[in-house]
N, CA, C and O of each residue as an XYZ file, in Angstrom:
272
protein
N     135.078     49.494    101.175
C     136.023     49.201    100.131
C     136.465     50.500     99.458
O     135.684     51.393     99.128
N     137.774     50.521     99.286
C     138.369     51.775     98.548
C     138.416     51.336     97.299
O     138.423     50.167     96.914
N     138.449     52.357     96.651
C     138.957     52.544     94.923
C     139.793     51.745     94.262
O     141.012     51.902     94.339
N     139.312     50.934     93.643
C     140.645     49.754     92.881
C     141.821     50.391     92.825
O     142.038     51.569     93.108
N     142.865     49.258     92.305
C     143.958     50.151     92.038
C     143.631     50.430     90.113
O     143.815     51.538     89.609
N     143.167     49.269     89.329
C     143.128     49.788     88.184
C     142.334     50.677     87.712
O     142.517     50.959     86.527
N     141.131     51.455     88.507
C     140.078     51.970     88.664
C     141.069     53.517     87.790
O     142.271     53.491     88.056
N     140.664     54.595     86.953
C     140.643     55.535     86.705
C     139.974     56.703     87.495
O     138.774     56.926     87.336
N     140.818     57.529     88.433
C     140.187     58.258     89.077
C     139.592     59.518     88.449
O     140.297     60.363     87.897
N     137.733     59.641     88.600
C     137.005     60.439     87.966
C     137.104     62.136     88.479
O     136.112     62.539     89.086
N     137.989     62.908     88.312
C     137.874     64.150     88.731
C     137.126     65.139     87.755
O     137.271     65.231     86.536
N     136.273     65.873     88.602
C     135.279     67.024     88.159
C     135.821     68.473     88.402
O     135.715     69.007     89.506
N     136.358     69.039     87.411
C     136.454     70.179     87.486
C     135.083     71.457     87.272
O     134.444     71.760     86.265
N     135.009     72.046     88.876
C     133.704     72.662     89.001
C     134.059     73.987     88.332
O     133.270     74.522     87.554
N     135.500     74.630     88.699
C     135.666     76.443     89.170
C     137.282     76.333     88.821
O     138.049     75.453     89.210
N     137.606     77.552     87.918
C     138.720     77.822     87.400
C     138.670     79.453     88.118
O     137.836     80.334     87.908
N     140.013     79.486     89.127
C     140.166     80.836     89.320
C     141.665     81.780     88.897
O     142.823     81.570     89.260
N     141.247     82.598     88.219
C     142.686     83.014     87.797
C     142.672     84.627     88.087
O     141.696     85.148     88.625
N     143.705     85.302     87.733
C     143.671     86.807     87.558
C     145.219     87.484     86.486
O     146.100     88.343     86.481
N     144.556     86.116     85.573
C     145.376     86.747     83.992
C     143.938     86.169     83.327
O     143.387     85.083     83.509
N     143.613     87.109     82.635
C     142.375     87.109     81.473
C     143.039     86.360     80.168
O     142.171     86.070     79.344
N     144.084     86.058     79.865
C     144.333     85.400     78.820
C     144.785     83.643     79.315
O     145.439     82.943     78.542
N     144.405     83.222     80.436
C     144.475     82.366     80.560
C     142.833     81.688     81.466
O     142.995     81.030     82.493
N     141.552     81.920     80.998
C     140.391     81.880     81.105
C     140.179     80.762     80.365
O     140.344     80.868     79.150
N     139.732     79.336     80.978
C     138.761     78.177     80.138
C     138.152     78.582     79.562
O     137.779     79.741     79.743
N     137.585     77.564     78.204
C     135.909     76.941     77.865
C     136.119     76.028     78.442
O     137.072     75.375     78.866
N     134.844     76.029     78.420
C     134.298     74.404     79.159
C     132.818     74.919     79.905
O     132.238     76.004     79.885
N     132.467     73.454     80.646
C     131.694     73.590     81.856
C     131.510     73.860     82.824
O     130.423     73.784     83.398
N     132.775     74.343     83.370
C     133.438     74.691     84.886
C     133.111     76.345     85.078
O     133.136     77.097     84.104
N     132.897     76.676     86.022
C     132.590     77.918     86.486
C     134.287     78.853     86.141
O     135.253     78.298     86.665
N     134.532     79.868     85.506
C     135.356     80.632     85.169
C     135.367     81.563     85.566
O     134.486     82.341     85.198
N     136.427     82.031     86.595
C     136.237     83.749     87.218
C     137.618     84.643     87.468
O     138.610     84.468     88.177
N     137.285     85.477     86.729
C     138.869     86.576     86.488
C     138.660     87.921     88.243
O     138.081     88.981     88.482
N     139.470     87.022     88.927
C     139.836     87.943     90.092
C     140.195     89.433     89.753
O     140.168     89.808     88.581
N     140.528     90.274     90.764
C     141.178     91.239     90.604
C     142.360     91.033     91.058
O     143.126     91.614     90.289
N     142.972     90.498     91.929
C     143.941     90.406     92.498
C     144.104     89.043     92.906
O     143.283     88.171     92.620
N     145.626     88.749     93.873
C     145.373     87.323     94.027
C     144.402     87.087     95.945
O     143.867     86.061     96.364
N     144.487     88.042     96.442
C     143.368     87.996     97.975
C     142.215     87.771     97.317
O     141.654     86.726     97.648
N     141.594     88.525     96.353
C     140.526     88.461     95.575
C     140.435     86.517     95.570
O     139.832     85.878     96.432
N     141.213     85.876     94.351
C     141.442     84.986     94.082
C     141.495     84.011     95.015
O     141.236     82.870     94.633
N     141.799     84.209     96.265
C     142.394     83.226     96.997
C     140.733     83.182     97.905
O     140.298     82.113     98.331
N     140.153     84.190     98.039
C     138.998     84.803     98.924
C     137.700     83.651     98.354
O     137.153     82.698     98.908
N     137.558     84.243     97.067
C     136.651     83.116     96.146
C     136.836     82.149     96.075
O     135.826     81.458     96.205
N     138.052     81.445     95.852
C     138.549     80.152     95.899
C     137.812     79.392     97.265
O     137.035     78.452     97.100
N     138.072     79.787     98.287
C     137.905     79.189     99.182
C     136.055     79.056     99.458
O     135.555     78.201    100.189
N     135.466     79.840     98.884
C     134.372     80.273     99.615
C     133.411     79.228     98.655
O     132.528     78.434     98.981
N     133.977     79.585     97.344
C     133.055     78.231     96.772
C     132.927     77.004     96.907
O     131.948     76.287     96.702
N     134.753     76.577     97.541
C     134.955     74.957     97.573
C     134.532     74.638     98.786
O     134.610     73.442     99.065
N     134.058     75.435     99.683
C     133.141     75.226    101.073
C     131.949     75.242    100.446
O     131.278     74.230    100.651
N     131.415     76.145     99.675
C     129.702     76.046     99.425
C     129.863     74.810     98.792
O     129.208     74.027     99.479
N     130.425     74.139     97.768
C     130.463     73.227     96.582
C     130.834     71.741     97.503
O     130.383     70.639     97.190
N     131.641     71.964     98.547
C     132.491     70.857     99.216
C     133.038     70.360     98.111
O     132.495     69.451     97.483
N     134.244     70.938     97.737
C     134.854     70.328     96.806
C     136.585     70.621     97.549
O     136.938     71.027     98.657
N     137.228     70.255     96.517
C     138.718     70.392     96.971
C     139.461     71.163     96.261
O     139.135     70.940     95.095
N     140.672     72.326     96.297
C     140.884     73.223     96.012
C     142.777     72.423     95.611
O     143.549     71.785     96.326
N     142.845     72.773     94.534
C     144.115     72.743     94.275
C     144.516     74.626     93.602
O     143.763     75.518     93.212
N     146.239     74.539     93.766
C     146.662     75.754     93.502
C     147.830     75.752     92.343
O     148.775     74.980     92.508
N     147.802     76.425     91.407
C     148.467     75.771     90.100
C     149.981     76.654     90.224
O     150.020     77.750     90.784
N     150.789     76.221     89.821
C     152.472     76.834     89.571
C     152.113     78.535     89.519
O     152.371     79.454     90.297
N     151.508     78.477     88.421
C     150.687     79.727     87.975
C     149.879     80.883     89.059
O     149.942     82.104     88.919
N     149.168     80.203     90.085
C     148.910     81.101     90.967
C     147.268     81.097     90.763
O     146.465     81.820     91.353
N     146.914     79.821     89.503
C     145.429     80.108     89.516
C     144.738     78.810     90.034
O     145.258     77.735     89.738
N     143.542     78.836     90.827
C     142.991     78.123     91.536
C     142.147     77.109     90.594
O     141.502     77.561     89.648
N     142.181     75.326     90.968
C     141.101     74.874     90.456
C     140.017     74.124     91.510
O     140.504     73.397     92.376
N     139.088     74.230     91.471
C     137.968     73.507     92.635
C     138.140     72.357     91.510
O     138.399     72.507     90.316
N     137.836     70.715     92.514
C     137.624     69.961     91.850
C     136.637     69.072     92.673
O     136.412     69.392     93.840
N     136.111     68.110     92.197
C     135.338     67.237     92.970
C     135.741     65.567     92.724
O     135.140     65.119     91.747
N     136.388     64.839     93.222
C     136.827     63.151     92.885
C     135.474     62.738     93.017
O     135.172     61.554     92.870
């Protein structure tokens, strides 16, 4: 059985990746200021394989791992 339709889907934000320091979370989520965006894109990937999570990429250029 899949996910109701009225069901609220629970997303977990694990990992915020960016490489502008003025746009850095609080929260609970892992926070990490790249140097660049290879940097950015390098980490991104490497955690949402260790984490098995899923990687979205924002307008902005900064990465979020999430987990449904």
């Amino acid at each position: 059985m899949g996910r109701e339709s009225t069901q609220k889907p629970n997303y977990d934000i694990l990992a915020f990746i960016t490489t502008n320091k003025e746009r850095l979370l609080g929260g609970k989520q892992l926070s990490l200021l790249a140097k660049n965006e290879e940097e950015a894109e390098s980490l991104t990937e490497d955690i949402a394989k260790a984490l098995k999570a899923d990687v979205v990429q924002l307008k902005s250029g900064d990465y979020l791992i999430l987990r449904v």
